[in-house]
TORKOL-4160 file (C-alpha; in steps of 0.2 Angstrom, whole numbers, padded with zeros to 4 digits, m for minus):
209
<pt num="1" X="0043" Y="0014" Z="0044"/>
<pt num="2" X="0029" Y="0025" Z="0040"/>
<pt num="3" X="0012" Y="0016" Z="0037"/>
<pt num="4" X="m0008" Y="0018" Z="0035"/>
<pt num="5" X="m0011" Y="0022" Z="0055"/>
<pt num="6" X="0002" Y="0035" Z="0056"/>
<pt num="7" X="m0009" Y="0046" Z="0043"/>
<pt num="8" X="m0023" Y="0040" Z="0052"/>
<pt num="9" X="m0018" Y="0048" Z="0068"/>
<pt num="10" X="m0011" Y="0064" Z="0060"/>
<pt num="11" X="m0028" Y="0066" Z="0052"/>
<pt num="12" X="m0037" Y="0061" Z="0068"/>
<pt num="13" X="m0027" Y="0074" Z="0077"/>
<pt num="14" X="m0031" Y="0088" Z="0064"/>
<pt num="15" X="m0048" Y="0084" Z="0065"/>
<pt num="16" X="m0049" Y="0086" Z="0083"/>
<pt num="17" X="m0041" Y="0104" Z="0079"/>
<pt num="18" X="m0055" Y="0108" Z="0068"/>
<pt num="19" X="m0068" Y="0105" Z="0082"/>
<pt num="20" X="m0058" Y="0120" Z="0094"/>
<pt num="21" X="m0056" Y="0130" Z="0081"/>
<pt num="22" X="m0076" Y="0128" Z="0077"/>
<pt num="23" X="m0079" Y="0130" Z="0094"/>
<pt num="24" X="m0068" Y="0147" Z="0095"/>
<pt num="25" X="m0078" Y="0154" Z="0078"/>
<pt num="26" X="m0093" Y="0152" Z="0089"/>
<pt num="27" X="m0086" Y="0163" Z="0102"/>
<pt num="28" X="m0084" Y="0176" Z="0090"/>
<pt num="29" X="m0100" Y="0175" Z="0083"/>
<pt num="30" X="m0109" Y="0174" Z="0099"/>
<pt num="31" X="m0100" Y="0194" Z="0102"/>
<pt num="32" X="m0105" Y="0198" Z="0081"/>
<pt num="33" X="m0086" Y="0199" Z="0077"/>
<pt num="34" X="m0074" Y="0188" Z="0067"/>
<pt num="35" X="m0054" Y="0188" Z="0066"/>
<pt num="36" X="m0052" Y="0204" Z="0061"/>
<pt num="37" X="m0066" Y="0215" Z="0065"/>
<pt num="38" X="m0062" Y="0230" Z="0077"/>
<pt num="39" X="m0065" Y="0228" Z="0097"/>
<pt num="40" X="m0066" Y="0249" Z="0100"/>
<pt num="41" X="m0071" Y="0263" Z="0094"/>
<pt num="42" X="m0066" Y="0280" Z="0084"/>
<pt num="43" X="m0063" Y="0285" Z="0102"/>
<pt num="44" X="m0053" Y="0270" Z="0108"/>
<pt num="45" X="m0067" Y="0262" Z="0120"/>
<pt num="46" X="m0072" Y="0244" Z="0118"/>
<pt num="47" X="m0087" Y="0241" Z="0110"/>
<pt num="48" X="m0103" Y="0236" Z="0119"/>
<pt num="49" X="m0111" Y="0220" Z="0121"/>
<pt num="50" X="m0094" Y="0211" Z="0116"/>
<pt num="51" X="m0084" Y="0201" Z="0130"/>
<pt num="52" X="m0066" Y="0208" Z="0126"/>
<pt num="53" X="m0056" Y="0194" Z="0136"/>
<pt num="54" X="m0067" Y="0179" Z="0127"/>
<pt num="55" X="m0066" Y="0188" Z="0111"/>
<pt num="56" X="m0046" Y="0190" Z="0111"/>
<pt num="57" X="m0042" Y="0172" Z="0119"/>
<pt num="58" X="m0054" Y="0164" Z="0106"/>
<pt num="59" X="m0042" Y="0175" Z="0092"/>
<pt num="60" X="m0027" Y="0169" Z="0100"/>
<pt num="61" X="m0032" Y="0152" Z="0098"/>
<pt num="62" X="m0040" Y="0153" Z="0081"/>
<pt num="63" X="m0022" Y="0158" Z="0076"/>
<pt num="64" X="m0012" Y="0146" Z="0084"/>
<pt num="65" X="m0023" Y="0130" Z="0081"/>
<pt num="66" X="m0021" Y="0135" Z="0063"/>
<pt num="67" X="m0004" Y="0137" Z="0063"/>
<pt num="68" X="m0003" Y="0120" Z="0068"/>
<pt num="69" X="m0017" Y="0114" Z="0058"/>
<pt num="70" X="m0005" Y="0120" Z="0041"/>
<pt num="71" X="0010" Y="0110" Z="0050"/>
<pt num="72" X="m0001" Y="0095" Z="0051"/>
<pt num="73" X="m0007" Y="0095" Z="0033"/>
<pt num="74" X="0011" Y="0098" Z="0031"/>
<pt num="75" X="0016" Y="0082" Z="0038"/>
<pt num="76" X="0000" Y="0073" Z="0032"/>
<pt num="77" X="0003" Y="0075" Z="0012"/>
<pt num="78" X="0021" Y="0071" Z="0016"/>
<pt num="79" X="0016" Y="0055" Z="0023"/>
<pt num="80" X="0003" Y="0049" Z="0009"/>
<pt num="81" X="0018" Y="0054" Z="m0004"/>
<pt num="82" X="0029" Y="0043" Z="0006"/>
<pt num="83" X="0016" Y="0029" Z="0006"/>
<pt num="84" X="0013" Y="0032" Z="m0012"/>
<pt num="85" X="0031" Y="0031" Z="m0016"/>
<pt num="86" X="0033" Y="0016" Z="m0006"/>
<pt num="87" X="0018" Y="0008" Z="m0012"/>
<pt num="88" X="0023" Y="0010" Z="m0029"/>
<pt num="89" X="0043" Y="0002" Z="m0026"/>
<pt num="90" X="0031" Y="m0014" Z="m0018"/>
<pt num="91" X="0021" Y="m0014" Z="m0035"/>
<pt num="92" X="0036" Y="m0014" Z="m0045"/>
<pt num="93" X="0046" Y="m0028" Z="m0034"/>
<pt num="94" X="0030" Y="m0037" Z="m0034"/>
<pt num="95" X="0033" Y="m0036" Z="m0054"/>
<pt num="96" X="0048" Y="m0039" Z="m0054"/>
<pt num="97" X="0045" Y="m0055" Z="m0042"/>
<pt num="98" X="0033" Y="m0061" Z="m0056"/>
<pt num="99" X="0043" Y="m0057" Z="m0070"/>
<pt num="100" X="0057" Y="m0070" Z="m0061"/>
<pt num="101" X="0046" Y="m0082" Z="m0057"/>
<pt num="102" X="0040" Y="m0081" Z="m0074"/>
<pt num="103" X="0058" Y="m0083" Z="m0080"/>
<pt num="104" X="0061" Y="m0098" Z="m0065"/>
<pt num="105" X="0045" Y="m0107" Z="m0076"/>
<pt num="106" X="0053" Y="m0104" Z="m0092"/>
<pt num="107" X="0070" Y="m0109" Z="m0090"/>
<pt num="108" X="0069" Y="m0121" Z="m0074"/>
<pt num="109" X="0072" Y="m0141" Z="m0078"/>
<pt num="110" X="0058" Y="m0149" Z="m0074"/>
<pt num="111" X="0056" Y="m0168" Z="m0068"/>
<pt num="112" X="0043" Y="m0174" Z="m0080"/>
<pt num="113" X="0037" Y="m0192" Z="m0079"/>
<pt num="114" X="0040" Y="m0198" Z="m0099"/>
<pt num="115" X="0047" Y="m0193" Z="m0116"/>
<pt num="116" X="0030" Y="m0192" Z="m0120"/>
<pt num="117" X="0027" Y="m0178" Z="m0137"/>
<pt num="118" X="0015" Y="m0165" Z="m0134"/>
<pt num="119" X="0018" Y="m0153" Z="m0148"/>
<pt num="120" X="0034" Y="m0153" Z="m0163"/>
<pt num="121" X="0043" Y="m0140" Z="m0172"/>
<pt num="122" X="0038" Y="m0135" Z="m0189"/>
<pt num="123" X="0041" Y="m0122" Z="m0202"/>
<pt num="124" X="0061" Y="m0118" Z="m0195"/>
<pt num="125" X="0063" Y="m0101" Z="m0205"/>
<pt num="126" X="0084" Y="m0099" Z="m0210"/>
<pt num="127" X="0094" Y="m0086" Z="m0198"/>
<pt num="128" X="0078" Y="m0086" Z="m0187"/>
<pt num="129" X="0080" Y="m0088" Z="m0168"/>
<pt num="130" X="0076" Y="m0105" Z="m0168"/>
<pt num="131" X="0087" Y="m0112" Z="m0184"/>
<pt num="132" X="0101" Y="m0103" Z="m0172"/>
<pt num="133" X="0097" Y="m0114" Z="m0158"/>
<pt num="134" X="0097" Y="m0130" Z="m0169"/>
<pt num="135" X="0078" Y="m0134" Z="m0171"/>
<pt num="136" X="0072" Y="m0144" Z="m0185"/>
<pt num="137" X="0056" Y="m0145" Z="m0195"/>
<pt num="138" X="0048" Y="m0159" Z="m0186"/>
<pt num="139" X="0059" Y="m0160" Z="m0168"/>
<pt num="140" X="0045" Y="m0169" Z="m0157"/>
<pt num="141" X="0041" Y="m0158" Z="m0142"/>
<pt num="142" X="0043" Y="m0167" Z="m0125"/>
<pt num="143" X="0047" Y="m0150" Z="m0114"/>
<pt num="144" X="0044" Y="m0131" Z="m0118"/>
<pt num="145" X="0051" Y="m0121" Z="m0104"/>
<pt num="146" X="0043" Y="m0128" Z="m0088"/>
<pt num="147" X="0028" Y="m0137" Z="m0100"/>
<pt num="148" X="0026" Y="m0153" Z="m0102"/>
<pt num="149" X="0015" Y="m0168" Z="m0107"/>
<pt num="150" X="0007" Y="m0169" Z="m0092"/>
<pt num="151" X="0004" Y="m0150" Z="m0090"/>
<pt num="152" X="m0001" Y="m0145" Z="m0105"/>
<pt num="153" X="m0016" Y="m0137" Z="m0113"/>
<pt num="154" X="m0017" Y="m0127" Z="m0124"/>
<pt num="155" X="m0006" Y="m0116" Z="m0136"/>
<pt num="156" X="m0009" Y="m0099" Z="m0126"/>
<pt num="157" X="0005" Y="m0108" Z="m0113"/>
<pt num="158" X="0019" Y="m0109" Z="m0124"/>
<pt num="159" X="0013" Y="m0091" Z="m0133"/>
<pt num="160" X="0015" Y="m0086" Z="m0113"/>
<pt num="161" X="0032" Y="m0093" Z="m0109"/>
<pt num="162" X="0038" Y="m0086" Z="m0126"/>
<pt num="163" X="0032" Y="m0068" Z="m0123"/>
<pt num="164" X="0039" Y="m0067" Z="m0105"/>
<pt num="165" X="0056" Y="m0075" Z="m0113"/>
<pt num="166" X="0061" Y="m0063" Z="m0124"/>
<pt num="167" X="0079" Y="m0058" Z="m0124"/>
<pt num="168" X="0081" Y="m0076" Z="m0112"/>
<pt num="169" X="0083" Y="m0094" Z="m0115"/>
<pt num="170" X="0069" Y="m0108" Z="m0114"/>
<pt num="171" X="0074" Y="m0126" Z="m0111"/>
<pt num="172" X="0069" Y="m0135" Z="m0124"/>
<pt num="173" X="0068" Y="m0156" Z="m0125"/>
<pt num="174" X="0066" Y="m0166" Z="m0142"/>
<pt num="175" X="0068" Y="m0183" Z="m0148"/>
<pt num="176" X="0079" Y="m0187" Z="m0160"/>
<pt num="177" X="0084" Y="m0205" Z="m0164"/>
<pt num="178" X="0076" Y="m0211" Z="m0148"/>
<pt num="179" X="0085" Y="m0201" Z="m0137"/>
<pt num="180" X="0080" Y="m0184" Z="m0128"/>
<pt num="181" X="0091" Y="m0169" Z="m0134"/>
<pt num="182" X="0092" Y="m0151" Z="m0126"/>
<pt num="183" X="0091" Y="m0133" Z="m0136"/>
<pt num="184" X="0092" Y="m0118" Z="m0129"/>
<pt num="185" X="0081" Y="m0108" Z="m0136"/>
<pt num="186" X="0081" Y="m0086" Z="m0136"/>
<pt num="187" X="0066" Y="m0079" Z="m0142"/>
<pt num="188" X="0070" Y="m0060" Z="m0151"/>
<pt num="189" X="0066" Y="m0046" Z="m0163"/>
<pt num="190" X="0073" Y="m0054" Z="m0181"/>
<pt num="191" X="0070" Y="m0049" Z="m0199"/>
<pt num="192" X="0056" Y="m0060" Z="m0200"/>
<pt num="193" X="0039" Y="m0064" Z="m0194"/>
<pt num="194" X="0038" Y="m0067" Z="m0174"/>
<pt num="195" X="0052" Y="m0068" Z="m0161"/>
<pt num="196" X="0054" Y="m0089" Z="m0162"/>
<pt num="197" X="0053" Y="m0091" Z="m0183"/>
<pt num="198" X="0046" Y="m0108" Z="m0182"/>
<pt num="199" X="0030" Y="m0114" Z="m0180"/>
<pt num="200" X="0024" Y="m0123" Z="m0164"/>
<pt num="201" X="0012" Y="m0140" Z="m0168"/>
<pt num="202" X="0001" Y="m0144" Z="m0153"/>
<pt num="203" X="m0004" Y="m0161" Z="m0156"/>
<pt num="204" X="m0023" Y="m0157" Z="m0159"/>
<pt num="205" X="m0018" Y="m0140" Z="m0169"/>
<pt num="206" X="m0006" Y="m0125" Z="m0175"/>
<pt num="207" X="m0001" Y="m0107" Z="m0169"/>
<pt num="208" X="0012" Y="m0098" Z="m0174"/>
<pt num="209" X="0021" Y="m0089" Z="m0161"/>
């Protein structure tokens, strides 16, 4: 599996090219010529002042180390598109993982300690997502999801298990008659207002979700 270090040492490994070719480049300008000025003259003679064998060995190897300096960049972009790609399938499990943990919160039974209401049911709307799962104005609340007495808070919890429950069901525990009753619940798009059509009392205040 490609990774971080591998790039590292291609890069490493182009930058040590770099330094030949800069030291090549300074052969030819030590003789006043570059890659592609002539070496003789009219007549065919080489010019003066230039070492010929320095001159044509540092071209030669201006030439091949670039070649292989385009392979390597070659290789290196390649890499870091791979890493990209890879990076980005990681983010999107990672997601993924979250949204299903977020799911395992909403819909696992949890153990609570008491039948003690935190919140109730109020304002059912008729055809709504909750009248389908058999709520009634006034159900006391003693589970939402993976919330309970003991963990709960605020409003923005259960506004949070119902927005990343869309389209799935949420356990939901009431009291009726003195004894605890399960509803599943599936939050959606309806003709009315909100995906639950209900109202959610928290002891101390009300939100609609």
């Amino acid at each position: 599996m490609i990774s971080l270090e591998d790039v590292k040492k291609l890069i490493a490994k182009r930058d040590d090219i770099d330094k030949q070719i800069a030291e090549y480049d300074q052969i030819l300008k030590e003789n006043g010529v570059d890659l592609h000025s002539p070496l003789v003259d009219a007549e065919g003679y080489p010019l003066p002042n230039i070492d010929l064998y320095s001159v044509r060995s540092a071209r030669q190897s201006i030439i091949c180390a670039s070649n292989d300096r385009k392979q390597l960049t070659v290789e290196i972009e390649d890499m870091m598109l791979q890493l990209h790609a890879m990076a980005k399938q990681n983010s999107s499990s990672s997601s993924n993982q979250n949204s299903l943990q977020n799911d395992d919160q909403s819909n696992e039974i949890v153990k609570r300690t008491s039948n003690r209401v935190f919140a109730k049911i109020d304002t059912v709307a008729p055809s709504s997502p909750a009248h389908e799962a058999g709520l009634k104005n006034g159900d006391p609340i003693v589970q939402f999801g993976s919330l309970h007495a003991e963990n709960f808070s605020d409003i923005n919890q259960l506004a949070g298990i119902v927005q990343n429950s869309v389209g799935k069901k949420i356990r939901i525990t009431v009291i009726r008659e003195g004894h605890a009753e399960r509803l599943e619940l599936v939050p959606r798009q309806w003709s009315g207002r909100g995906v639950l059509g209900c109202s959610v009392v928290p002891i101390s205040s009300a939100e609609f979700i």
